[in-house]
N, C-alpha and C positions, 0 to 999 in steps of 0.2 A: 818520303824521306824517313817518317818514323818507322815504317815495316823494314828498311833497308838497314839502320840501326839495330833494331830487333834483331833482325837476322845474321845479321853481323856480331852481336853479342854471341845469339846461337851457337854459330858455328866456331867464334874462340873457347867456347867453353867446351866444346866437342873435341876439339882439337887440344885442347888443354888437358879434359878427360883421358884422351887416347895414348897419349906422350906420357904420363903420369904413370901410365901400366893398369889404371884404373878400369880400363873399359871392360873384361871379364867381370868383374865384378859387377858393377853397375847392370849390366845384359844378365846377370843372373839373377840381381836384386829387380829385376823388370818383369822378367820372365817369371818370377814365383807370386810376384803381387798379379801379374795376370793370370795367369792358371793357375795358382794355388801349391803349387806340386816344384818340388827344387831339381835341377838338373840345367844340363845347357840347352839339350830339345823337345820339350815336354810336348804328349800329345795328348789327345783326348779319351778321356774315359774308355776302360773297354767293360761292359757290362755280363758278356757272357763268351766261353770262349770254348773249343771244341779242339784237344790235343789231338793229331793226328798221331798215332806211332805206338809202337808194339807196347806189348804186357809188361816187360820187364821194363827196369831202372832206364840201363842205358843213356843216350844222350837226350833222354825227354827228363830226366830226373833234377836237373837247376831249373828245368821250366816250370816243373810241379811244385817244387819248394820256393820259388818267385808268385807264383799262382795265388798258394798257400799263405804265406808274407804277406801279402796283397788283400788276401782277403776279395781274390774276384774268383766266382764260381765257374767251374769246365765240367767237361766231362771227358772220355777217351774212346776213342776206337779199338783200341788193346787187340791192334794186330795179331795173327798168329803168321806160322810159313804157309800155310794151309789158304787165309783169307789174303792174303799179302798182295798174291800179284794180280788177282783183281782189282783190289784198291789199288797197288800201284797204276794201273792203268787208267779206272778212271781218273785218279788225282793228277798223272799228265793229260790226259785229254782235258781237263777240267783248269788246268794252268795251277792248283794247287800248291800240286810237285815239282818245283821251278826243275830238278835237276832229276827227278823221279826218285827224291827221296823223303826220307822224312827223319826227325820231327817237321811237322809245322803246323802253325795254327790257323784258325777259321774262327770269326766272331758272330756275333748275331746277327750283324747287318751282312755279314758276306765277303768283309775285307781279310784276307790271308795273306800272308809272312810265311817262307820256307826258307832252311838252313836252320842249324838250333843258335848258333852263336845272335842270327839276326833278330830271332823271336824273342829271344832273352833281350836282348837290347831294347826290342821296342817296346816289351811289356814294362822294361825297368824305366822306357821315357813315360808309358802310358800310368804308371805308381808312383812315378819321384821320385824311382831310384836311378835316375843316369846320372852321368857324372858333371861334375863343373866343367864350362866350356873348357878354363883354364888345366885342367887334369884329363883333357879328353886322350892327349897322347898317354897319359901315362896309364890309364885302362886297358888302350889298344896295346902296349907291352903285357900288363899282366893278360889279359886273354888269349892275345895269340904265345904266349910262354906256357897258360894251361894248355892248351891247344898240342902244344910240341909234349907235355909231360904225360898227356893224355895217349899219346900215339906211341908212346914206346909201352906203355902197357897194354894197349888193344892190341897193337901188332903180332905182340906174343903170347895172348890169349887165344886169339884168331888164327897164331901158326898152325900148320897139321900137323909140325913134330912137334909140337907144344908138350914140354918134359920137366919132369922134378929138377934134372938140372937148371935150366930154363930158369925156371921160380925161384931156383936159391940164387940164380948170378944175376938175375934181376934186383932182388931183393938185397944181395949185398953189395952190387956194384953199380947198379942203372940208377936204381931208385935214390939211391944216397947222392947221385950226382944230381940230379934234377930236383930236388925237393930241396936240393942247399942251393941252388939258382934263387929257387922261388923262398927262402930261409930267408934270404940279402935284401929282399923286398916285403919282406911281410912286418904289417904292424906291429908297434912296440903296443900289444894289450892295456899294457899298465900304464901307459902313459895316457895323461887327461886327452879326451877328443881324437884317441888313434888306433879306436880298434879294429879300420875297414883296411881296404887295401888302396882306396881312394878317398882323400879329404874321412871328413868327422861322421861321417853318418856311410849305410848301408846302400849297397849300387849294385848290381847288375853283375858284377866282375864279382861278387861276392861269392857269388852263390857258384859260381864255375869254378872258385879256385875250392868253398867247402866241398865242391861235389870229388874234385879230383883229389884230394885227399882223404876223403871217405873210401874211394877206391880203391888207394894204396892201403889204408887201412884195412877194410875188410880182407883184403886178398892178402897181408901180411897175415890176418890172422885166422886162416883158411885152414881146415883141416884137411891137408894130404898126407899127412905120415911124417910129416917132419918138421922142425921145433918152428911153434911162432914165432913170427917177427913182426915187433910193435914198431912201426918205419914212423914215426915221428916221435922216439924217447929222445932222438940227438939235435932234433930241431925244436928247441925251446919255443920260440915265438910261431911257429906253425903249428906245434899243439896246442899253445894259448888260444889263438884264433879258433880253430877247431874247437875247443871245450864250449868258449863263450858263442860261438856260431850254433851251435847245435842247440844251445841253452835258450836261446829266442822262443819266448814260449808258442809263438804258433808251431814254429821251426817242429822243435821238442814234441808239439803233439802231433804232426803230419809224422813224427819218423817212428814213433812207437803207434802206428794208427796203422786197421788190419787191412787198409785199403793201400797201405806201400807194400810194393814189391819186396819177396825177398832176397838177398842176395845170394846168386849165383854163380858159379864160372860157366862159361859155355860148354866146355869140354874138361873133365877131369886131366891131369899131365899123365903122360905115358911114364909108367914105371911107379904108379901110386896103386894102393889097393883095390881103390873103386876106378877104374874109367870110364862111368856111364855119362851121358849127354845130357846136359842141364836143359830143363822143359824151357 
């Protein structure tokens, strides 16, 4: 009769928690007293990790600066075109390369993650930086939204008539559209406790949205012959983010550190001085 009691308190206080809107909370205040580490699905340490994927920045470059952040030790493969499609082959025989691509990671014991969005996520559950269950949707907005901001500057880097016109209608009409998307969602810096893009503290989604504005950045201020364009002077709050994002002092030292890639374009634009092909 006493256990039946008992459990009957149990479950109204369950049920009390749940109705209250409490329950995210509480499962994240559970989850951090157990593993140590805050987020909604925290996993287990990773002790050493092996980047699969070429020399350049590219989409391994939020993995590097989460790595970096982290303070967990990798090393790289640093692809060329040359060694490429032999490793692509063994890494699909090998189950690796879910899709025969890369990035993706390898750890010590031998457990691997492919696609870069999902590597990044599970490094930020295996650091503490995922997100709050209750803020999981709203991560899954801002990454699949870098996602979409991302692909309208690859697309046109990767075009074959990739042209100085190209770069300037990007830059005055593509780029200003999508960076004011992601404008409407970016943290108020100055405001106490909100300078991520999710809740009070650094996640996963951080590092994708500094990466793709690093991009836009650099390539605005790319020298092909014609005048810079600083693409975040009219987004206040996404320069903010960006200053103090880069200011993180591990951040800070992986990016002036001689073991980062430099930035490149793959192909100079048709109709600029130099057209030679980026190593």
């Amino acid at each position: 009769m006493e256990f039946i009691q008992v459990a009957f308190v149990l479950v109204a206080a369950l049920c009390a928690i749940y109705y209250s809107g409490q329950g995210p909370s509480l499962l994240r205040k559970c989850n951090e007293i157990l593993t140590g580490k805050a987020g909604c699905a925290p996993v287990g340490d990773v002790d050493f990790i092996t980047l699969h994927y070429f020399a350049g920045r590219g989409r391994g470059e939020p993995i590097r600066m989460l790595l970096e952040e982290a303070g967990i030790p990798y090393n790289q493969t640093n692809f060329t075109k040359d060694t490429w499609p032999e490793a692509k082959a063994a890494g699909i025989k090998s189950g690796y390369y879910t899709y025969g691509q890369v990035p993706a990671i390898v750890t010590s014991s031998g457990f691997h993650v492919a696609q870069s969005q999902a590597v990044l996520h599970y490094l930020g559950r295996a650091a503490g930086m995922d997100c709050d269950c209750d803020l999981m949707h709203q991560c899954e907005v801002v990454a699949l939204g870098v996602e979409d901001v991302r692909s309208k500057l690859s697309k046109m880097l990767y075009d074959p008539e990739f042209s100085l016109d190209m770069r300037d209608d990007y830059l005055q009409n593509v780029a200003p559209v999508w960076l004011g998307y992601l404008e409407k969602i970016a943290p108020n810096v100055q405001a106490k406790n909100a300078g991520f893009f999710s809740g009070n503290r650094v996640t996963w989604v951080d590092f994708l949205v500094f990466d793709v504005l690093e991009n836009n950045v650099e390539f605005g201020m790319y020298d092909v012959g014609r005048p810079l364009v600083p693409v975040l002077d009219q987004f206040p709050r996404l320069q903010s983010f960006y200053n103090v994002f880069k200011s993180r002092p591990r951040i800070a030292d992986y990016l002036k550190s001689k073991k980062r890639a430099e930035y490149k374009l793959y192909k100079m634009p048709k109709g600029s001085s130099t057209q030679t092909k980026a190593q």
